[in-house]
N, C-alpha and C positions, 0 to 999 in steps of 0.2 A: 372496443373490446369490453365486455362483460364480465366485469372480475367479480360479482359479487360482493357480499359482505367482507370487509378488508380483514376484518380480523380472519377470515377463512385462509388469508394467503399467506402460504411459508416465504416464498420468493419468488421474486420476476428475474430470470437471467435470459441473456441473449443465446441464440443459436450461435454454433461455430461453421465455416463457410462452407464444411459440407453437409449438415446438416442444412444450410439455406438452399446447398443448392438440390437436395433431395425432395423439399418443400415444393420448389419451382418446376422439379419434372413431377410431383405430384398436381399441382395446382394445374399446370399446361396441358396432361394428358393423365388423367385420373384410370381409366379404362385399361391404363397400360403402366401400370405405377408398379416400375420394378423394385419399390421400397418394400413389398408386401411384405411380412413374412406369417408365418406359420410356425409355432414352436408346440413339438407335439410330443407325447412319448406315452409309452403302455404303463399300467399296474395290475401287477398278478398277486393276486392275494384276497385276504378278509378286507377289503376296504371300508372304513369306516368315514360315510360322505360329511356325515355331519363334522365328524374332526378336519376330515380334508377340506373343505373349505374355511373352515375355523383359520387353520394353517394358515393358509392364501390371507386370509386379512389380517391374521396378525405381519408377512409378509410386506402386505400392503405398509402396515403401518411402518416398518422397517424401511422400507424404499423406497426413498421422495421422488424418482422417475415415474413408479403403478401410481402415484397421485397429480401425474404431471399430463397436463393442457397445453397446445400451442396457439397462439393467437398472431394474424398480421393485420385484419385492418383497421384501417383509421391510426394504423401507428408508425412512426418514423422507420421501425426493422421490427421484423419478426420476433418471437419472445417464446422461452418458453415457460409456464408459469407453473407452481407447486402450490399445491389446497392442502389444508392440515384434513382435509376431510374427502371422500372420494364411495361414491355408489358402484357394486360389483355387479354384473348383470348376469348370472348363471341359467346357464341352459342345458337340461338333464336329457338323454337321451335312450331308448332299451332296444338295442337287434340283437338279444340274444334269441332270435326266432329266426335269423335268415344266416347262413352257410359264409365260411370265412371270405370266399372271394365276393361275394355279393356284400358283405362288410368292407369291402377293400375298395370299391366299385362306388359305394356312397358315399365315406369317406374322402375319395376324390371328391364327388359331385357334391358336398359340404365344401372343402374348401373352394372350388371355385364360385358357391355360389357366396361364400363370405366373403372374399375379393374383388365379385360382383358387386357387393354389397357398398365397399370401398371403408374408408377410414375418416371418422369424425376427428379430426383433432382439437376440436372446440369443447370435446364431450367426451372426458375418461376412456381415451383413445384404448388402454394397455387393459381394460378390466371386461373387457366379455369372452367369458371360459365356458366352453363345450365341454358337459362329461358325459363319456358315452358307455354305455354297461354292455361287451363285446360279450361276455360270456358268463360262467356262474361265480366266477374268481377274478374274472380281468376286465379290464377298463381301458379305454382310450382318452386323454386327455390332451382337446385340443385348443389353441391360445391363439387367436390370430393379434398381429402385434406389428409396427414398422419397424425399417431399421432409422428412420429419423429420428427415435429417442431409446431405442436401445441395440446393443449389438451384442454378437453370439456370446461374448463372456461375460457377459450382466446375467441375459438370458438363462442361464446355467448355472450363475450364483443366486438368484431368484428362488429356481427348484429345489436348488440347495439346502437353500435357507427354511422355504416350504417341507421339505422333508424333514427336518431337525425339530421345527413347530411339529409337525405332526405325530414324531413318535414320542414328544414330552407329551402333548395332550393323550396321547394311547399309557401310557406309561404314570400320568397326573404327577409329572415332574416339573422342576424348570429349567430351562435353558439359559446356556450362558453363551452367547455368540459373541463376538469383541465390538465394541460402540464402533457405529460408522458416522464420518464427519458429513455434516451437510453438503450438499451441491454448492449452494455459496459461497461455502469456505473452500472449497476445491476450485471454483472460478476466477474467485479473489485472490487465491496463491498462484493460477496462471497467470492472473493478469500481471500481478508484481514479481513474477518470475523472470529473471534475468536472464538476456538468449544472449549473450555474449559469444564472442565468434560466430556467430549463427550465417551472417552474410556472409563474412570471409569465410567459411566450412564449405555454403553450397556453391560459392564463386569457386574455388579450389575444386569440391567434386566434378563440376562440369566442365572441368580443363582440358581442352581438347573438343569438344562438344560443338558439331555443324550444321545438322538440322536434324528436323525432325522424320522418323521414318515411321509413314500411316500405311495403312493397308489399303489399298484401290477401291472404288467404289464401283469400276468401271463390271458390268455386264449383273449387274443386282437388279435381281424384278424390282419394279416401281409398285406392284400389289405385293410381296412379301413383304410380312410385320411379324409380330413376335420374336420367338427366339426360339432355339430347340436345345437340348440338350445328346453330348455323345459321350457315354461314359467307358474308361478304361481301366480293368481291374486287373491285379495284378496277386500271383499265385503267392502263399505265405512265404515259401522258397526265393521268390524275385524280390519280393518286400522286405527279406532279411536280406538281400545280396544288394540292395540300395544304403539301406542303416550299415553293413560290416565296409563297404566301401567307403562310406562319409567317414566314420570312424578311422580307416584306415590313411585317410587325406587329414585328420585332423583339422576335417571339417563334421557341421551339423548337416542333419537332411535336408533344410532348408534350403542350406547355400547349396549341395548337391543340381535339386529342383532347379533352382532358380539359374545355375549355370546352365543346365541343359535347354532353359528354356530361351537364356540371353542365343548361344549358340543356335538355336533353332531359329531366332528369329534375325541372327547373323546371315544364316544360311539363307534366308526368305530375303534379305533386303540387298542379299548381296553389301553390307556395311561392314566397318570394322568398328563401329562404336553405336546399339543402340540402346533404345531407353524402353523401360515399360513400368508399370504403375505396381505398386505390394500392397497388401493392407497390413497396419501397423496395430497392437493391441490399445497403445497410449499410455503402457501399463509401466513403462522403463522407466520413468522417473521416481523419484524420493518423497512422494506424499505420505503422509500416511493411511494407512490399510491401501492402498489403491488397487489391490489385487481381489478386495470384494468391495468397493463400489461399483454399483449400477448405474447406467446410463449408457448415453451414444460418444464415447472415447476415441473409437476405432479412427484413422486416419488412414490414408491415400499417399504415400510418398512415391518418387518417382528412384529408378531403378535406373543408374547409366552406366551399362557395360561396357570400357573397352577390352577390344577384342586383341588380344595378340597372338597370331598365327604360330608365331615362332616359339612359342613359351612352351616348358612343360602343362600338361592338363594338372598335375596338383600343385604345381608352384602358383597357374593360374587364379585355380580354385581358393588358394589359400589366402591372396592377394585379394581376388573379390569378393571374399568373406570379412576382410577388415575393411574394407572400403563402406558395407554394408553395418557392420557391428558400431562403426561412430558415428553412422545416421541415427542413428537409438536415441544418442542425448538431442537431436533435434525434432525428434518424430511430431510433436506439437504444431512442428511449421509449417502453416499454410502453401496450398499450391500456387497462389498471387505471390507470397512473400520470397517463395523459390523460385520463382520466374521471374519475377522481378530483377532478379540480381543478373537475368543473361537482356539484356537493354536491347540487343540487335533483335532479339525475336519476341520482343513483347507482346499478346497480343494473339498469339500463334497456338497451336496444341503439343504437347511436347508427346503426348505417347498416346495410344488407343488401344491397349489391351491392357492386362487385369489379371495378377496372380494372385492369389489368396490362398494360404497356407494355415489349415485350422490346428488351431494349436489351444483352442481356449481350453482350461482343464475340465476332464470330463470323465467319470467313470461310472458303472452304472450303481443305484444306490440302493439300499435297501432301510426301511423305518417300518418300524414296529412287526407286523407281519405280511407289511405289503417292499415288495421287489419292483425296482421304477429299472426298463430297461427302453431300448430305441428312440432314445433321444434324438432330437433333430430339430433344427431351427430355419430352416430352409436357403437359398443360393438368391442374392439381388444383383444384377448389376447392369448397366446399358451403356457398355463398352461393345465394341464389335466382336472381339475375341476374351474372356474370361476361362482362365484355367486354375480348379477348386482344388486343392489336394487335400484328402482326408487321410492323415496316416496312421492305420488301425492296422493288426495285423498284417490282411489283405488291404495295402494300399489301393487306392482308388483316384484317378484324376477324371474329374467330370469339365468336359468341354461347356459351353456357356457362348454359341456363335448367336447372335442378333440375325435377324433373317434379312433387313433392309440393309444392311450395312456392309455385310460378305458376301463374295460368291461364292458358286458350289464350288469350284477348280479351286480356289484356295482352303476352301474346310477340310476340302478332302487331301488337300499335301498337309496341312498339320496335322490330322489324324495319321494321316500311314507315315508320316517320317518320326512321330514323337517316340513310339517307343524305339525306334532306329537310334535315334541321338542317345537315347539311355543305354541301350546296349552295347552303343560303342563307346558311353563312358566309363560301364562297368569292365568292360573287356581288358584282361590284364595287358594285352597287346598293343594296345592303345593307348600311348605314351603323351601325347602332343594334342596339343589346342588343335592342330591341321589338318591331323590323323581325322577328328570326328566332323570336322566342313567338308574334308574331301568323302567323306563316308555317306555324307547327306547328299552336298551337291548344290547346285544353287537353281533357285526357283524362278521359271521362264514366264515374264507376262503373255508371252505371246502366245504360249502353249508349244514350242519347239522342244524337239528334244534336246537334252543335256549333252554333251558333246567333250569330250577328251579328260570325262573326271572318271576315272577309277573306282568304282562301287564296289568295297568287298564285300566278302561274305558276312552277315551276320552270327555271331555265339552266341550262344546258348547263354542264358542269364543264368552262370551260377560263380557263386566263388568258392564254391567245394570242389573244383573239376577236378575228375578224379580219370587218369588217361588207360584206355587198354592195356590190360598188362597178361594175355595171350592172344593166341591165333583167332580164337570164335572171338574173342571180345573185338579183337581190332576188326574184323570182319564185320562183327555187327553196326560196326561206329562207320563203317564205309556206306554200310547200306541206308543208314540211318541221316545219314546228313548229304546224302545223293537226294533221297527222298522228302524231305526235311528242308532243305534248301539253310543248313544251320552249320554254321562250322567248328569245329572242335566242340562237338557233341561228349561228355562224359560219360564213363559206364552206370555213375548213379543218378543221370536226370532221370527227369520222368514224362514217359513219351506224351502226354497229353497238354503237360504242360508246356513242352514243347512246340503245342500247334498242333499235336499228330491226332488224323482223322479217322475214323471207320474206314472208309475207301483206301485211304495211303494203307491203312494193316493190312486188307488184304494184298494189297503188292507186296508190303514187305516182308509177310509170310510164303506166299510166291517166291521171292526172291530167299529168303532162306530155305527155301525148299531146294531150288535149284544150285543154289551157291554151297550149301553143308549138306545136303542130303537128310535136312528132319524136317516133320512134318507136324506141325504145331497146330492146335484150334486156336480160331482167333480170339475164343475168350482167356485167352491166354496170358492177354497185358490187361483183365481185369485183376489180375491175383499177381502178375511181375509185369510192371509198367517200366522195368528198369532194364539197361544191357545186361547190367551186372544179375538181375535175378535170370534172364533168359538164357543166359551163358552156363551157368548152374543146371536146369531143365534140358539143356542141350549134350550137357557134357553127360548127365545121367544120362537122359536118354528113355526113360522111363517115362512112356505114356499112361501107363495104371496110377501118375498120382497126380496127371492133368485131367483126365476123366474117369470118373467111378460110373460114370450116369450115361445112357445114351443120349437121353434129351435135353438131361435137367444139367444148370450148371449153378451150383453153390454159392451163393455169393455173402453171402452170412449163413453160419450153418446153427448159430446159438440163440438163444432166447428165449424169456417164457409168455411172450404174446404171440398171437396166432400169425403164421408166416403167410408172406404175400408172394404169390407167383407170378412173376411178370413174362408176359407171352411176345416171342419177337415181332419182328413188325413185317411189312410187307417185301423188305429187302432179305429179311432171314435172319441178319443180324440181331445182335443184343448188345452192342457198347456204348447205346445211346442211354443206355440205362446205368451210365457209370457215374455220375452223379448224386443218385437219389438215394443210395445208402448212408449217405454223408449227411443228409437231411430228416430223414426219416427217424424212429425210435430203436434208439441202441439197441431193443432186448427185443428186437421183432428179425426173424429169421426170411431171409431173403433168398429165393430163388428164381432165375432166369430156365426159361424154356425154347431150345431153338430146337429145328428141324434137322431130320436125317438127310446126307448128302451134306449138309452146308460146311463140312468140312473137306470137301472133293470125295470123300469114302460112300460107295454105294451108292443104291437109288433112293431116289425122295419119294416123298409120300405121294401115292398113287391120288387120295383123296382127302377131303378135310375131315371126311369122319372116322379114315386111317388114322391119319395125325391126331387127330381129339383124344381116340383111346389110347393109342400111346404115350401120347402126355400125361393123361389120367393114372395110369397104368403106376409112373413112376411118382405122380403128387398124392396117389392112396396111400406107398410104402413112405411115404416125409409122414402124410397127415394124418391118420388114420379114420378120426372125425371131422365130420363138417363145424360148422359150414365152412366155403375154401373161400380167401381173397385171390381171386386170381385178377388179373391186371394187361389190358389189350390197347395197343396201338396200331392205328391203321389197317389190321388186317382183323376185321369186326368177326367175318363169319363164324370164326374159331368160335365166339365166346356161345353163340348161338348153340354149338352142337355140344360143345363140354356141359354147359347146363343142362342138357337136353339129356343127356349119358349119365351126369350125377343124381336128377330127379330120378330117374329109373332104379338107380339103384337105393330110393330114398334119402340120400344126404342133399345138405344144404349149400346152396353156394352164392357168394355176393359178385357180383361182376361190377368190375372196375372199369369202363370203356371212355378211354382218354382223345379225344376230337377225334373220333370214329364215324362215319357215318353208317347207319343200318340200309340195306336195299330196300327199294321201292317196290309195296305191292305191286306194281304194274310194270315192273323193270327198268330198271335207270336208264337200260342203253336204248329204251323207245322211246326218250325226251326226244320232242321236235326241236329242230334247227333253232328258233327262234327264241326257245325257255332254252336252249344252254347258251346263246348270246347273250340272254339277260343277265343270267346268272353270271358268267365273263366280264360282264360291264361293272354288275355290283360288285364282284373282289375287286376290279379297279379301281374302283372308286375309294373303296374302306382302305385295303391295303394294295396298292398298286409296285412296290418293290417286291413283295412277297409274290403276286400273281405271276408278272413276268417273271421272275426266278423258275417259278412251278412251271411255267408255259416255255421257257429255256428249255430245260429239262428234259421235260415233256417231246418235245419237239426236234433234241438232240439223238432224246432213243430213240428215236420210231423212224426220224429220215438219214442222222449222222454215224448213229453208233454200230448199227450194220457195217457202213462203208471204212470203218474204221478200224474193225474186228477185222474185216478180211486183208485190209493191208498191212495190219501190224501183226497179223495174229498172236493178242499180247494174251497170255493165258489166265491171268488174272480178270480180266475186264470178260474176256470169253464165262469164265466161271461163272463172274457178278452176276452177267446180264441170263445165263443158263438158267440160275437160283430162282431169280425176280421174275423170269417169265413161265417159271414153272410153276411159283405161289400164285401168279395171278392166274394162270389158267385154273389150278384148283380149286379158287375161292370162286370166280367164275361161272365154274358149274357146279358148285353148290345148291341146293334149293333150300332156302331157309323154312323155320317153322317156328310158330308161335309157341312161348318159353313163358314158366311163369316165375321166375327168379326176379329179386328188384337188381334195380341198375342204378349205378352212381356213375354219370354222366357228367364230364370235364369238358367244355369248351373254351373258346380262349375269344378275349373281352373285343379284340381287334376283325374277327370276323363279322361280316357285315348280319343284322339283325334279322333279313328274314332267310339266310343262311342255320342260323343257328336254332329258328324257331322249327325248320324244315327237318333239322338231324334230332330237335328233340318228339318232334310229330314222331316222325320213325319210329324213334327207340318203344316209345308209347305204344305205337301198332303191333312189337314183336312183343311185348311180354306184358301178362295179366297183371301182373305186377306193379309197384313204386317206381318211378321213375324221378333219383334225386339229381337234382342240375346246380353245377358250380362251375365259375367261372376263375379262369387262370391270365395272367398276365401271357405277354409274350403271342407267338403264333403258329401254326405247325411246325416251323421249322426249325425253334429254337426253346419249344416249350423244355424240353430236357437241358437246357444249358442255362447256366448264371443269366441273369440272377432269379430269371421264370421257375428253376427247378424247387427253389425253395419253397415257393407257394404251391405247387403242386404238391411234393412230399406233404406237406400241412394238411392238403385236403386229401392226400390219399389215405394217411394215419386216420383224419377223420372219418373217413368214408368204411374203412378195413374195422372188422367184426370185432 
């Protein structure tokens, strides 16, 4: 080991056993070293670079971890070592020339190629900082960093600390932070810290304790590696009806979580006693300040639930929330020294999943005149199963399956049963530990079906349920959870939250048609997504204040930025656009455009240059002057002709055309055999779940849906399919014509490359015009939903005049 000059050295301390053993899967497999991480976050404002990094070294000098080297060989144990002195290696970057998603796009391909890169720990492992200049006010600052020497709430006191530096130096004050004690002296006080009862505590918690329950290795490709990630979000509504529940058990969300998750893997092992692993902050003990030193603290303790069928769910809950609260004063103890005490299975693995519950403190910060928001430090771990919880708002649980170590048939029963376990814990119905195993079920290695367990209905996540209190409401709650497959539906949920789809509304406006005798547009749950608002529109009765407009439907009518008109898509619909208001600029006026007939009333458009002036007709009375945002999904030709009608009349117009493709000079539909096999093969390639999906689909209309239509003649589905083959016939025969309007073109990053080079050739050949290209996360089918729609709103505000 090279320690240099001695007087350069604060201190040599040893690693603790899971920092050695994070070391050892780096050292064994570098290429794949789940320690990485990435702690990254924006600044919107005057940044002042030269003070901000000013900050960072004053930081530095504050926190003997940014000065800290690990060294092993030639030495009896690994070490980690503290220099009184340490070199920062900044690296400046400028895309304020290339478009938000193509910053998002590099971004990635930055961090992986610094991961690539891997991690020196011999050489000022913590100090090479990325800043990157996003735009004329905001920044990206990126930190790649292990969790071997530091973890998420150092990480975050770090920034902290860096923001306080920088707005005394904006401000040419001083700072007063409270002294923090050396690493040494924090080591030296573990060491001589007294763990009394420590053995008798974990010999006592694992009372009852038989083996160990792993998850099968059995049917895992031998070529899958990696790991993927499946994340589940949860609406503000569900994520307040988890905290008023916990609260109401006089328990924390914590234990809430971690109940559901012991039960889930009850249900999976068929046990009444298993174990799984937590992270710990290390932050419980009585040091002093320990709540802002830095460093790698964080511990692994083991989680042993028994199960008891018979108990109440909150007697339960409350019982394994103490059992969990007195591990605290032991959280320091190593996983050897708790294994140790069970002598029968020394030797053995006691668990192989992985909850982590972020809890570090964090809110977003603001110094001098710059705003530090999207903080993030990124997800480690090389368990088979890891589940992250972020509790913001909108909770989040991000799944974390290893690819060599799961199979698919079990990834896919903890996804679809976990939010099951939660809703049958929220459910005030559901009294008993028994009540939510039999609700689950238990999970068959064999792939058999389940056999004499009682699977009820699922409710509705709310704990405002609020019951029909008339005839329409109760009707609407029958139709709603027929359809819904949800039970004891409220009159104030909110159907999307719900689950509820485009296709299920048109049945259930169908079905309110024929059940009450009114006749609703289906943009109808954009403006009352509730029973209780449609019950109100129903009992009026008054269609003059569901539509003013023949085409146009309102969906922000206020603002003093130029409004965006967004055009249906190829099914007729519009509620895929119920998202992007959410996202978009408050003071920008929004309107939806659907077609005549798509409410059953009258005929549809003979043509699409019918439809164009009609449309136009009512966006001249919104807009008066140009230039217009108007805004196209899937059904391209529209934007062709509206441009074509507003030139004429000399106004100006920006088209918006979101993963559209334009027709080919020479007609799509006289591709040979053998260019649309190519093309077949390459979305399987890129996205092969999304292809087949499309080629399901696809392949349902054209041979199933006929044969289906005439034995049920469901009128709903008759309507759908009536709409959708009457827009494609009139885009059809269309004949398009060269426009000279620019276009702001939206693709999505997961389509295969010479896909996307084909639909931007296109757009090129129809218009004289600019042709500007941005790329969105996500895919056709989900570009409008969480968490794609956010990036898209971004660039459509960018894009809109």
């Amino acid at each position: 080991m090279d320690t240099g000059k001695r007087s350069n050295i604060e201190a040599i301390l040893p690693l603790t056993e899971l920092q050695q053993g994070m070391l050892i899967h780096h050292l064994s497999n570098p290429l794949q070293d789940e320690g990485f991480l990435h702690v990254g976050f924006r600044l919107k404002g005057s940044l002042n670079t030269h003070f901000f990094k000013k900050a960072w070294g004053l930081a530095i000098e504050r926190h003997q971890v940014l000065r800290s080297s690990v060294h092993w060989e030639n030495i009896r144990a690994p070490v980690q070592l503290i220099r009184g002195v340490s070199e920062t290696n900044w690296t400046t970057l400028d895309w304020t020339d290339i478009n938000l998603a193509e910053q998002s796009i590099r971004l990635e391909a930055l961090k992986s190629t610094q991961k690539g890169l891997g991690m020196d720990f011999k050489q000022n492992p913590l100090l090479n900082f990325h800043l990157i200049k996003m735009g004329q006010v905001e920044f990206f600052f990126l930190w790649p960093c292990h969790h071997l020497l530091l973890d998420g709430w150092s990480s975050s006191n770090i920034v902290k600390d860096v923001c306080t530096f920088y707005e005394a130096l904006c401000k040419g004050t001083s700072t007063e932070l409270k002294t923090l004690p050396s690493l040494k002296t924090y080591y030296a006080w573990l060491k001589n810290k007294e763990q009394k009862g420590a053995a008798s505590f974990w010999s006592n918690y694992f009372e009852g304790y038989s083996k160990s329950h792993l998850f099968k290795r059995a049917n895992v490709s031998t070529r899958a590696n990696g790991s993927i990630m499946e994340c589940i979000s949860l609406s503000e509504t569900e994520s307040k009806n988890i905290t008023e529940k916990a609260r109401a058990n006089l328990i924390s969300v914590n234990t809430l979580i971690q109940g559901a998750w012991s039960l889930l893997l009850s249900a999976y092992f068929n046990a009444g006693n298993v174990v799984f692993g937590t992270s710990v902050s290390g932050r419980s003990n009585d040091f002093p300040n320990m709540d802002l030193l830095t460093g790698m603290f964080m511990n692994i303790l083991p989680v042993s639930s028994i199960i008891d069928k018979q108990c109440s769910l909150k007697v339960w809950l409350q019982s394994f929330q103490k059992r969990q609260v007195a591990c605290l004063q032991y959280e320091e103890t190593t996983a050897t020294e708790i294994w140790s005490e069970l002598s029968e299975n020394k030797g053995g693995t006691m668990f192989d999943s992985l909850l982590v519950f972020e809890n570090f403190p964090w809110k977003d910060l603001k110094c001098g005149d710059v705003e530090i928001s999207d903080y993030g430090s990124g997800i480690t771990s090389n368990y088979p199963i890891s589940l992250i919880i972020v509790p913001q708002a909108q909770m989040k649980f991000k799944f974390v399956f290893n690819n060599d170590q799961l199979d698919e048939r079990t990834k896919n029963w903890i996804i679809d049963n976990w939010e099951r376990v939660l809703k049958l814990i929220l459910s005030d119905e559901v009294t008993q530990v028994h009540e939510v195993l039999d609700g689950v079920g238990i999970y068959h290695y064999d792939g058999s079906e389940q056999k004499g367990i009682k699977i009820p209905k699922i409710e509705a996540l709310s704990a405002n349920y609020v019951a029909p209190r008339n005839e329409i409401e109760d009707q609407l709650v029958d139709i709603w959870e027929k359809l819904l497959g949800v039970d004891k539906v409220g009159v104030k949920d909110n159907y999307f939250e719900l689950g509820g789809k485009s296709i299920m509304a048109i049945q259930m406006f169908a079905l309110i048609e024929s059940k009450l005798g009114a006749r609703l547009p289906l943009t109808t749950l954009l403006f009352s997504p509730t029973i209780e608002q449609i019950a109100v529109l129903l009992t009026k009765n008054n269609k003059s204040e569901l539509r003013n407009w023949n085409f146009i439907v309102p969906l922000r009518r206020t603002g003093g930025a130029k409004p965006l008109f967004c055009v249906h898509g190829g099914e007729g619909h519009v509620l895929f656009y119920k998202l992007l208001p959410k996202y978009l600029k408050e003071d920008r006026p929004i309107y939806l455009l659907q077609p005549k007939g798509i409410d059953g009333e009258g005929t549809m458009h003979a043509s699409i240059e019918a439809m164009s002036k009609d449309y136009l007709s009512e966006i001249l009375e919104i807009q008066g002057d140009g230039p217009y945002n108007i805004m196209f999904f899937c059904y391209s030709a529209l934007a062709i002709e509206m441009a074509l009608l507003l030139q004429g009349l000399g106004k100006q117009v920006n088209l918006i055309i979101v993963d559209s493709t334009a027709q080919s000079p020479a007609k799509v539909s006289q591709r040979s055999f053998r260019l649309r096999v190519k093309n077949y093969l390459l979305k399987m390639r890129h996205a092969p779940i999304m292809t087949l999906k499309s080629s399901i689909v696809y392949r349902y209309r054209q041979l199933l849906e006929p044969i289906y239509i005439t034995l049920t003649q469901d009128k709903s589905t008759i309507a759908l399919t009536k709409i959708r083959k009457h827009l494609d016939y009139v885009h059809g025969q269309y004949v398009w014509k060269k426009i000279a309007s620019p276009i702001t073109l939206v693709l999505t990053e997961k389509e295969p490359t010479e896909n996307r080079e084909e639909k931007i050739r296109l757009w090129e050949y129809w218009t004289n015009s600019k042709v500007e290209v941005y790329y969105n996360t996500g895919n056709h089918l989900n570009l409008f939903e969480e968490p794609h729609v956010r990036l898209l709103a971004k660039t459509v505000d960018e894009a809109c005049v």
